[in-house]
FIPA-877813 format. One record per residue (C-alpha): residue in three letters; x negated, y, z; residue number from 1. Coordinates in steps of 0.05 Angstrom, whole numbers. Layout:
N
["ALA"; [X; Y; Z]; NUM]
...
This chain:
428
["UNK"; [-917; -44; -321]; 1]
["UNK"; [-860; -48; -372]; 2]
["UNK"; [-852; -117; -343]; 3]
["UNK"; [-843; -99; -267]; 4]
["UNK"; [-792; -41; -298]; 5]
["UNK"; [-753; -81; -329]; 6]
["UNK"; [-748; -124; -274]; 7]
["UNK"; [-731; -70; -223]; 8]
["UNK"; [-672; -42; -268]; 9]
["UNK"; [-646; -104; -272]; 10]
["UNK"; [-651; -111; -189]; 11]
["UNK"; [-620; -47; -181]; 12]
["UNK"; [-566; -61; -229]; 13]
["UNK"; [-548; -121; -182]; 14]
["UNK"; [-543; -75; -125]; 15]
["UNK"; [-517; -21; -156]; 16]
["UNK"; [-457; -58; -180]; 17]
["UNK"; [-454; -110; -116]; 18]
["UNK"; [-407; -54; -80]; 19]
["UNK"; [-348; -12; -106]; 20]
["UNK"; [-342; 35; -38]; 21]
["UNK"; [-372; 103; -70]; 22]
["UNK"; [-403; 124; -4]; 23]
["UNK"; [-443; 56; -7]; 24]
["UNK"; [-464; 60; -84]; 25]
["UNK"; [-498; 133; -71]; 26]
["UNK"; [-537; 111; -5]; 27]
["UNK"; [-560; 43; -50]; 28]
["UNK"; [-584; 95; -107]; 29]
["UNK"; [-623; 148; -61]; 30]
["UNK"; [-648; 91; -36]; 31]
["UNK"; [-677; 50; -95]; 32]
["UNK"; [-701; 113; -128]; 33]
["UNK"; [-741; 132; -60]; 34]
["UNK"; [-771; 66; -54]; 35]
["UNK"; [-791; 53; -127]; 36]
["UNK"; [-790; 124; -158]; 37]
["UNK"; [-805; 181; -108]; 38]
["UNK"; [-829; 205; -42]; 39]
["UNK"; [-754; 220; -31]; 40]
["UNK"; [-694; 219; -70]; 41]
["UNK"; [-621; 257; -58]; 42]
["UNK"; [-566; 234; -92]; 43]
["UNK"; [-516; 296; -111]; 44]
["UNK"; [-435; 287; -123]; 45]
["UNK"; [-403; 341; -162]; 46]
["UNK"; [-370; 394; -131]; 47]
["UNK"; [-308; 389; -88]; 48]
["UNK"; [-307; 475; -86]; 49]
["UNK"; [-360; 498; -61]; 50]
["UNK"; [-385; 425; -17]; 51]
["UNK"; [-434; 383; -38]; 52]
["UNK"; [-431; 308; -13]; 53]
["UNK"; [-506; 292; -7]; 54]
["UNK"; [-544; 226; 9]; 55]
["UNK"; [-620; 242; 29]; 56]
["UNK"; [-668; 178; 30]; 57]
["UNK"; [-747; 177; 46]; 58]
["UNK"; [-789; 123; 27]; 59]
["UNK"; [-783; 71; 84]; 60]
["UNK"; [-731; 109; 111]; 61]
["UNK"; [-644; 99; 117]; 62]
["UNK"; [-604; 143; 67]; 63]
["UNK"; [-570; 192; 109]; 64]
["UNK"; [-507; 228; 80]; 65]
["UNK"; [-488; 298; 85]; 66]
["UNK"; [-447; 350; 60]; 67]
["UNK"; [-472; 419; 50]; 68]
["UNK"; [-444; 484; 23]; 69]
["UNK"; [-481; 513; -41]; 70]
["UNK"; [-471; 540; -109]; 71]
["UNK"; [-508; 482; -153]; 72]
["UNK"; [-528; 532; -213]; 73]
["UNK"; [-566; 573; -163]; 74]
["UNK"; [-614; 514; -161]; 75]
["UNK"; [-652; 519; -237]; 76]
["UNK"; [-633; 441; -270]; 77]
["UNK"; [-572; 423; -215]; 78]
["UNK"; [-514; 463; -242]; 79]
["UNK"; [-540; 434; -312]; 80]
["UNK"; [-542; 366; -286]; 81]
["UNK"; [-475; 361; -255]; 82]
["UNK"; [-444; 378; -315]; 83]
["UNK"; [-478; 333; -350]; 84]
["UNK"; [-529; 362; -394]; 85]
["UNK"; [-602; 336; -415]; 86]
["UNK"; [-649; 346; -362]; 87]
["UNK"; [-694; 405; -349]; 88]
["UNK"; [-765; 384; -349]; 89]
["UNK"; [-794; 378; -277]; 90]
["UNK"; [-850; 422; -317]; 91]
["UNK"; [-810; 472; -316]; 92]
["UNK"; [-772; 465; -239]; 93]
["UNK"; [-810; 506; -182]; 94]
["UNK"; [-808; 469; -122]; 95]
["UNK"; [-816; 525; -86]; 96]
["UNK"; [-750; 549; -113]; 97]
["UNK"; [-705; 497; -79]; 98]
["UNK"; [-670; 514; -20]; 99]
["UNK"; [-678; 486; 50]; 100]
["UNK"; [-622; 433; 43]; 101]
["UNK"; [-661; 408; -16]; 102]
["UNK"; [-722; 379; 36]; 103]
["UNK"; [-719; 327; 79]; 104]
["UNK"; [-734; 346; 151]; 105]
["UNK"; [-806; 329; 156]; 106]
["UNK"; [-835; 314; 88]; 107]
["UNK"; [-875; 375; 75]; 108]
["UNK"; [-897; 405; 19]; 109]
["UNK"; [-867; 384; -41]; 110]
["UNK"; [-912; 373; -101]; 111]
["UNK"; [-864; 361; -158]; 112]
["UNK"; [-787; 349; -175]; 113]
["UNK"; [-736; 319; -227]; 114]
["UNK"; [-662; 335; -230]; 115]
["UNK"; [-638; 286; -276]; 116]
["UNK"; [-554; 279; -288]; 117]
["UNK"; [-530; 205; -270]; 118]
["UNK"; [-482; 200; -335]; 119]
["UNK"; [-418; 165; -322]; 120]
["UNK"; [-349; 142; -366]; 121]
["UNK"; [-333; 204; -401]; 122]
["UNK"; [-347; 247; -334]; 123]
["UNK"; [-410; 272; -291]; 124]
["UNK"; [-421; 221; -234]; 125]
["UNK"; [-472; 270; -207]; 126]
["UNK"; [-543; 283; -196]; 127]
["UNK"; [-613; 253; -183]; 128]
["UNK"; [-658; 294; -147]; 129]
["UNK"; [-732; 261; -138]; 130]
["UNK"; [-788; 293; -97]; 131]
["UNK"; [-858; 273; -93]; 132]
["UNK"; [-906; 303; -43]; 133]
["UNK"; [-957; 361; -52]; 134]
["UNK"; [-1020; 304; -46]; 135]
["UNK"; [-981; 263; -93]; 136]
["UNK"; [-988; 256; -165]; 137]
["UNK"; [-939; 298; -207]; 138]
["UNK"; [-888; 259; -251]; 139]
["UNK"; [-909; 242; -314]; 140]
["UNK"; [-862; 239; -378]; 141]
["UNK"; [-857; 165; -380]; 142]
["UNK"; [-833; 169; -304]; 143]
["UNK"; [-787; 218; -316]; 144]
["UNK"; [-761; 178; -377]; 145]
["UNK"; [-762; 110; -341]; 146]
["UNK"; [-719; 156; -284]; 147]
["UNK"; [-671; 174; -330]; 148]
["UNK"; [-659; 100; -346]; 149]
["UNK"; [-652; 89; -274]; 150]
["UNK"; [-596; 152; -274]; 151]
["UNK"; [-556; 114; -333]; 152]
["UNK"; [-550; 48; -285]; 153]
["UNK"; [-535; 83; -225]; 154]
["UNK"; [-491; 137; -258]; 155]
["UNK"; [-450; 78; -289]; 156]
["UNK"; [-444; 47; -228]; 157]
["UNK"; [-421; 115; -187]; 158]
["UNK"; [-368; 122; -242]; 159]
["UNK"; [-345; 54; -232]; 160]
["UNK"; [-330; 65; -161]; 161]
["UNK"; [-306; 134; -165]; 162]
["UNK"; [-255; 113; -206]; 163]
["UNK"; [-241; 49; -168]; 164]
["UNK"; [-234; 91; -109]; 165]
["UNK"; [-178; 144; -149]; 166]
["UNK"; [-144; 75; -171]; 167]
["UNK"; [-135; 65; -96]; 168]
["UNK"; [-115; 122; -69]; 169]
["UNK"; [-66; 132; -125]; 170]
["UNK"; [-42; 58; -116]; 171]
["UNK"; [-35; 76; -35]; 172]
["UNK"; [10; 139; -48]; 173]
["UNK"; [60; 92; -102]; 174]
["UNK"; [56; 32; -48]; 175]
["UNK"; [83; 78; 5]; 176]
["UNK"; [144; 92; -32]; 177]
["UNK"; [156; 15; -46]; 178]
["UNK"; [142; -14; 23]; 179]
["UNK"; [206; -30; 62]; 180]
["UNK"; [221; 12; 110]; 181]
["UNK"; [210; 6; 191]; 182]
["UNK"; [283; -11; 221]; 183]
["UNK"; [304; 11; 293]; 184]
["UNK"; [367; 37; 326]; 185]
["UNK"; [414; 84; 286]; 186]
["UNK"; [483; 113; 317]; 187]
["UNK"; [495; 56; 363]; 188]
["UNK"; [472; -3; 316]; 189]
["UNK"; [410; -41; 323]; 190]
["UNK"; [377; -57; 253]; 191]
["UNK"; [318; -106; 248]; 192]
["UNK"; [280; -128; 185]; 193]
["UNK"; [222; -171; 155]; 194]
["UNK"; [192; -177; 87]; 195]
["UNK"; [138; -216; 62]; 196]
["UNK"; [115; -219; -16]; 197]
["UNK"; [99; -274; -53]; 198]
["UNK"; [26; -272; -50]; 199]
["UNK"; [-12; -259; 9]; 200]
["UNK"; [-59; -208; -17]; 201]
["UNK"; [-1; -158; -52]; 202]
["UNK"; [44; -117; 6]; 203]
["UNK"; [103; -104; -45]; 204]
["UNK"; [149; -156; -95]; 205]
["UNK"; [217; -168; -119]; 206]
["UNK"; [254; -167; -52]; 207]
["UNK"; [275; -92; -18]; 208]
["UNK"; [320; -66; 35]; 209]
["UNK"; [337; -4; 65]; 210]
["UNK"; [388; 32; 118]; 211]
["UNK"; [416; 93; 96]; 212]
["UNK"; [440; 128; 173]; 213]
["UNK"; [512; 157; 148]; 214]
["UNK"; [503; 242; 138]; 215]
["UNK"; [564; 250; 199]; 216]
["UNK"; [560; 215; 258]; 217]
["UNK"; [617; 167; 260]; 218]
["UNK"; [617; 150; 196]; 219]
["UNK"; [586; 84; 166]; 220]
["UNK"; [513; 73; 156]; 221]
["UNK"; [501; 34; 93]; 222]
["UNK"; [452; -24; 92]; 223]
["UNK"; [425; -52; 25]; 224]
["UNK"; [391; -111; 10]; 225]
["UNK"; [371; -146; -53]; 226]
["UNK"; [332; -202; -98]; 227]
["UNK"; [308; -177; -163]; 228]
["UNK"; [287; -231; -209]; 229]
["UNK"; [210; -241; -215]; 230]
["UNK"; [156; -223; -168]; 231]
["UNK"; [96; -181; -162]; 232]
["UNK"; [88; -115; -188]; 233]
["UNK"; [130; -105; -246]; 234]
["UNK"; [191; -136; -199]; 235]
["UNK"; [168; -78; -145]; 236]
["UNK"; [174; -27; -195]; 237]
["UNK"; [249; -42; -218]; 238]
["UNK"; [259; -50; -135]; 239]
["UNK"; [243; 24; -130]; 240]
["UNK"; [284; 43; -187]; 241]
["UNK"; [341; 5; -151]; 242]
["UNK"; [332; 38; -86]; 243]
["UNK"; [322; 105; -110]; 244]
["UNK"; [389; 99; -161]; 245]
["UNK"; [428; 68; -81]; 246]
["UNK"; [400; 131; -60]; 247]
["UNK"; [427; 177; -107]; 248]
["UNK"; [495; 140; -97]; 249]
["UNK"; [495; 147; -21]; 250]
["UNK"; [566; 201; -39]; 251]
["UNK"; [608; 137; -58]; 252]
["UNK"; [577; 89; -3]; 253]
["UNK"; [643; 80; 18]; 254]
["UNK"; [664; 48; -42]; 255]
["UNK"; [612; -15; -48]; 256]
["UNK"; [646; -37; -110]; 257]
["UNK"; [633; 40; -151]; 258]
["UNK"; [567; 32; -129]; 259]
["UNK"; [552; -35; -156]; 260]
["UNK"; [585; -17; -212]; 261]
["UNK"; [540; 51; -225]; 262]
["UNK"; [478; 7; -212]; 263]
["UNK"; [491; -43; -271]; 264]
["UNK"; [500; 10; -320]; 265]
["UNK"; [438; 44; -290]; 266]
["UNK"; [398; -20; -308]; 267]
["UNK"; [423; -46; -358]; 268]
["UNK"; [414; 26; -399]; 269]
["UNK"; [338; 17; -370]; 270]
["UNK"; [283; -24; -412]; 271]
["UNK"; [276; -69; -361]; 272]
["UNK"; [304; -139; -385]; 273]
["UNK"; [307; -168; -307]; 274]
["UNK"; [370; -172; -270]; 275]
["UNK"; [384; -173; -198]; 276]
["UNK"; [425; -185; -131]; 277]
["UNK"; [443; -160; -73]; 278]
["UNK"; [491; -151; -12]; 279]
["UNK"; [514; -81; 15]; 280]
["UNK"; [536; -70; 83]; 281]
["UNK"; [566; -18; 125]; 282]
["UNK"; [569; -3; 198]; 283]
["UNK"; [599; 35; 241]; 284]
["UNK"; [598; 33; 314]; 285]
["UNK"; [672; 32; 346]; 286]
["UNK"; [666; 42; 427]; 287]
["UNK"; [635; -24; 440]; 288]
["UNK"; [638; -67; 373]; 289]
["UNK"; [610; -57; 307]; 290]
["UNK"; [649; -54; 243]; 291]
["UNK"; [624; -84; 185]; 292]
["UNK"; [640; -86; 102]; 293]
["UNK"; [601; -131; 74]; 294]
["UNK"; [597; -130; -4]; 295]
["UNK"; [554; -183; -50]; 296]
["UNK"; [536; -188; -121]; 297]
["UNK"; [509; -251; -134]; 298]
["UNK"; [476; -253; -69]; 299]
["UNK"; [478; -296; -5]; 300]
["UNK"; [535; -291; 29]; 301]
["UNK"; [512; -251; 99]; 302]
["UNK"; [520; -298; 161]; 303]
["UNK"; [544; -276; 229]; 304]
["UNK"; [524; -312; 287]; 305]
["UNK"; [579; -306; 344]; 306]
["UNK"; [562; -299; 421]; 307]
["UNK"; [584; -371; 428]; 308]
["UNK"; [532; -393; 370]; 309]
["UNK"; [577; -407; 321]; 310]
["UNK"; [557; -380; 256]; 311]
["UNK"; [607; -358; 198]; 312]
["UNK"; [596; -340; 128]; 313]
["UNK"; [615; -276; 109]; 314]
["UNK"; [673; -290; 54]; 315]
["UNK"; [640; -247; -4]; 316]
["UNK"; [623; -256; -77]; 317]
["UNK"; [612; -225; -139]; 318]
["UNK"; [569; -220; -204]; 319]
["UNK"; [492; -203; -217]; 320]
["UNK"; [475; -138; -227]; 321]
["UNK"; [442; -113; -291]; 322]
["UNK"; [461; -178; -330]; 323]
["UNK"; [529; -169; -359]; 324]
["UNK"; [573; -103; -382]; 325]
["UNK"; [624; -104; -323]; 326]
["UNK"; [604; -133; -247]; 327]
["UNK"; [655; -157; -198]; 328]
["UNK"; [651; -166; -126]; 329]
["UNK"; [696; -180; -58]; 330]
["UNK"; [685; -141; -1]; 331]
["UNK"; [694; -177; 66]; 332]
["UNK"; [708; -145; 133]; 333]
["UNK"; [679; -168; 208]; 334]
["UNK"; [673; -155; 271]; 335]
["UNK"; [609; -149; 318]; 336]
["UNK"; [618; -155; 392]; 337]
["UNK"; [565; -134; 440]; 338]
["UNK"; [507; -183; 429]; 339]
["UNK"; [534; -208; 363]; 340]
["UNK"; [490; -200; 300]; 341]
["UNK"; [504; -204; 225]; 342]
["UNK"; [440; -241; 183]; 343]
["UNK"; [425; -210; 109]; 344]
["UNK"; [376; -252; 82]; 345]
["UNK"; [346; -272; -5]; 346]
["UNK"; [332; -332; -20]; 347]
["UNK"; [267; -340; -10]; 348]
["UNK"; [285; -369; 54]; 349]
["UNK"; [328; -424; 32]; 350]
["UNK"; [293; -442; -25]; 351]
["UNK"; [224; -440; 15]; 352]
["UNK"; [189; -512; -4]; 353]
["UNK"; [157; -547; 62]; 354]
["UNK"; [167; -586; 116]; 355]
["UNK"; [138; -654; 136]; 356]
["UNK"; [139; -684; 61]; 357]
["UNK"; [122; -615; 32]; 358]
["UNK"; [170; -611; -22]; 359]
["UNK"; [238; -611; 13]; 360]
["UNK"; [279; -538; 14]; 361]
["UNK"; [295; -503; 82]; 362]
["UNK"; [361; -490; 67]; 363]
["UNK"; [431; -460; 79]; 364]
["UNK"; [447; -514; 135]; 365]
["UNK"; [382; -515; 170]; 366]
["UNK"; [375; -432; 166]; 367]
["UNK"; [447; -438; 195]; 368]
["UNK"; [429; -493; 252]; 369]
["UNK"; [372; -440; 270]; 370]
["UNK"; [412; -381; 281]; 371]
["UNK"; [465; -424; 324]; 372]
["UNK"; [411; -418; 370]; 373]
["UNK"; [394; -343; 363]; 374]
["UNK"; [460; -326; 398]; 375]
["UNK"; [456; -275; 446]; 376]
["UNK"; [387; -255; 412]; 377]
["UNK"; [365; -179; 394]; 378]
["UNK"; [359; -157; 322]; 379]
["UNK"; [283; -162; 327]; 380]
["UNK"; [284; -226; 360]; 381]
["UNK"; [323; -265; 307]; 382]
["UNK"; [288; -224; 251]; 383]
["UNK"; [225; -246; 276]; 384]
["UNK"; [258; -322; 294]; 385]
["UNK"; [280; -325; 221]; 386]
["UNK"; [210; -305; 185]; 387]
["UNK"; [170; -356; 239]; 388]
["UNK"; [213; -413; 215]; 389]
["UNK"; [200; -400; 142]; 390]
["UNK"; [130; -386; 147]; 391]
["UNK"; [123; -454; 200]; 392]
["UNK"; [165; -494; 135]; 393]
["UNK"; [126; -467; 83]; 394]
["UNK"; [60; -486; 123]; 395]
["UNK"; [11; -440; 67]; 396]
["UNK"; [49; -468; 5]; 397]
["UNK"; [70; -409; -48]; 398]
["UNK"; [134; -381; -49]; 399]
["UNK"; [176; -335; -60]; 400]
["UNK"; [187; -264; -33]; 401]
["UNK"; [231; -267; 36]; 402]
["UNK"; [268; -209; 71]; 403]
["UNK"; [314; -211; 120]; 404]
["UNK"; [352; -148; 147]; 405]
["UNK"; [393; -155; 219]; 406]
["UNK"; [451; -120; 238]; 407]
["UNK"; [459; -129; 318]; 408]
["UNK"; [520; -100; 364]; 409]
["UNK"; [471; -92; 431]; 410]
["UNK"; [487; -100; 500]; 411]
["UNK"; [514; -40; 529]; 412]
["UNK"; [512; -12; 595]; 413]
["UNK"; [560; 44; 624]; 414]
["UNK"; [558; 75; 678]; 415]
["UNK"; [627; 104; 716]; 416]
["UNK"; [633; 142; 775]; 417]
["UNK"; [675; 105; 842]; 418]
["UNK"; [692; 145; 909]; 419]
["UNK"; [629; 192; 894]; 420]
["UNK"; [586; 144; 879]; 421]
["UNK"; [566; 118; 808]; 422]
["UNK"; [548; 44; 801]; 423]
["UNK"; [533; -2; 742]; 424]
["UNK"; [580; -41; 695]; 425]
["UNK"; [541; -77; 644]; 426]
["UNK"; [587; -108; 576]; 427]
["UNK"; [564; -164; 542]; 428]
């Protein structure tokens, strides 16, 4: 007997622990302890108010969870048990007590009970509830011993994914914040913009962007994009810092070199030892054109691909931010026309290690040779052009993060009003 025990704790330790979804860890306990302990067995959460989430299993049956609304210390051993404290003897438990929620539809009289607690890391996990049938043989005190040894595992477990599952949720909420941000049409500018981390299983890294739409129409939106050194999440978390300090600067946007300037002193007074770069931009629509100041610190110079598919490079410099006292930085001025589109991109694009020997960089010269043929293109088309190429070069080898951010004067269409009639007069 001690034998077979020993061997079925260590079997439901494996599939206890083989599953870190909560919902799935309670249905594998009422189960085990139904098939191997009990008649039936009901796994108990604690409280969320006044709801109990419930998992009911009979022997040869499918757990089957439930929530129901009840005050646990209305039930003699249940309040005690979700809180954690010793068991009550099933000596001294009336079945007849328990309340209708308490017994599976269909199994009868029951004979004899144990509430045991299922102890986890410092808090409750919940409760074991075991019911044996009136014709069955009451629970002896070794059972109820070897049951509470069962609780421990399974308790352990429960914690374990209760606390996987809070690790989640509260990594879900922070990842929101970090994400880059869904781009569309703002005050007669297209914007488009992809992003893809280092590794393929994390969502966030050292690469950001954002559009800020200007507070008064007519006025400038602001477009920010940026490198921090480093990947993963400790790059992420000084990415947030920089987007929310942008943020707070959004007053001066007109004034990219104040801003940049604010930022350093804002990291480098930070504990954070990384540095970073980036490349501000502002536009405005003006009747059919778009305006643009473009602003870099130690970034990429943006490139802007003409209808005719020529593509320039947007005469601006300046100094990382975050790594020295004082930052400097140029500020050059262009010109969209309708269907002409400005490219802010990091280098993860360049610098991206592929192609047909597998160790050869994309580069400036082929990134430019790809947007010569993007002319005429939406934002979302050569956004989506641009991230293809890189992710065709790179052919599943690591890299860095990527973003790219696209400014695009569209096509407009007008329509004017001739002898009483109005008729179409599309601008490209």
């Amino acid at each position: 007997m001690e034998r077979e025990r020993t061997a079925f704790l260590a079997a439901a330790s494996s599939a206890l622990l083989a599953s870190l979804n909560l919902g799935r860890c309670m249905e594998v306990t009422a189960q085990l302890a139904a098939e191997n302990l009990a008649d039936a067995a009901l796994v108990i959460a604690p409280t969320r108010g006044s709801r109990l989430p419930v998992v009911t299993c009979l022997r040869g049956g499918a757990p089957a969870p439930s929530t129901v609304t009840a005050d646990p210390d209305g039930i003699p051993g249940l309040g005690e048990a979700l809180r954690g404290f010793p068991p009550v003897p099933s000596r001294w438990i009336d079945p007849a007590a328990a309340p209708a929620w308490m017994m599976p539809e269909g199994f009868g009289p029951v004979g004899s009970m144990v509430i045991t607690p299922l102890p986890g890391h410092g808090v409750p996990a919940g409760a074991l509830v075991l019911l044996r049938k009136s014709d069955t043989e009451a629970f002896s005190s070794e059972e109820e011993v070897f049951a509470r040894l069962f609780a421990a595992r399974a308790g352990a477990a429960l914690s374990a994914a209760r606390l996987y599952a809070e690790q989640t949720a509260i990594s879900d909420v922070l990842m929101q914040e970090l994400l880059p941000p869904v781009l569309h049409h703002i005050s007669g500018v297209d914007y488009a913009g992809r992003y893809r981390p280092a590794a393929d299983h994390e969502r966030i890294g050292g690469d950001f962007y954002d559009v800020h739409p200007a507070a008064v129409e007519g006025e400038a939106s602001l477009v920010s994009l940026g490198d921090v050194c480093g990947k993963g999440l400790e790059a992420a978390v000084l990415t947030g810092k920089i987007r929310n300090t942008l943020h707070a600067l959004l007053p001066m946007a007109d004034d990219h070199q104040r801003m940049l300037t604010l930022l350093n002193t804002a990291l480098l007074s930070s504990h954070h030892t990384r540095f970073a770069t980036m490349v501000l931009a502002s536009a405005v629509r003006r009747e059919n054109a778009v305006d643009l100041r473009l602003t870099s610190g130690g970034h990429p110079s943006p490139l802007i691909v003409r209808a005719d598919g020529t593509v320039e490079e947007a005469d601006t410099h300046g100094t990382l931010i975050g790594a020295l006292p004082t930052v400097s930085a140029t500020t050059a001025t262009a010109t969209l026309a309708p269907g002409e589109s400005c490219v802010l991109y990091t280098d993860g694009i360049t610098e991206a290690k592929g192609g047909p020997l597998g160790n050869a960089q994309f580069g400036e010269a082929r990134l430019k040779r790809a947007l010569a043929q993007c002319a005429g293109m939406p934002a979302e088309g050569i956004a989506e052009h641009v991230q293809m190429l890189a992710d065709q070069w790179l052919n599943g080898r690591s890299h860095d993060d990527i973003a790219v951010v696209v400014i695009s004067a569209p096509r407009t269409h007008h329509l004017s009003a001739v002898d009483g009639h109005t008729r179409g007069r599309y601008t490209a």
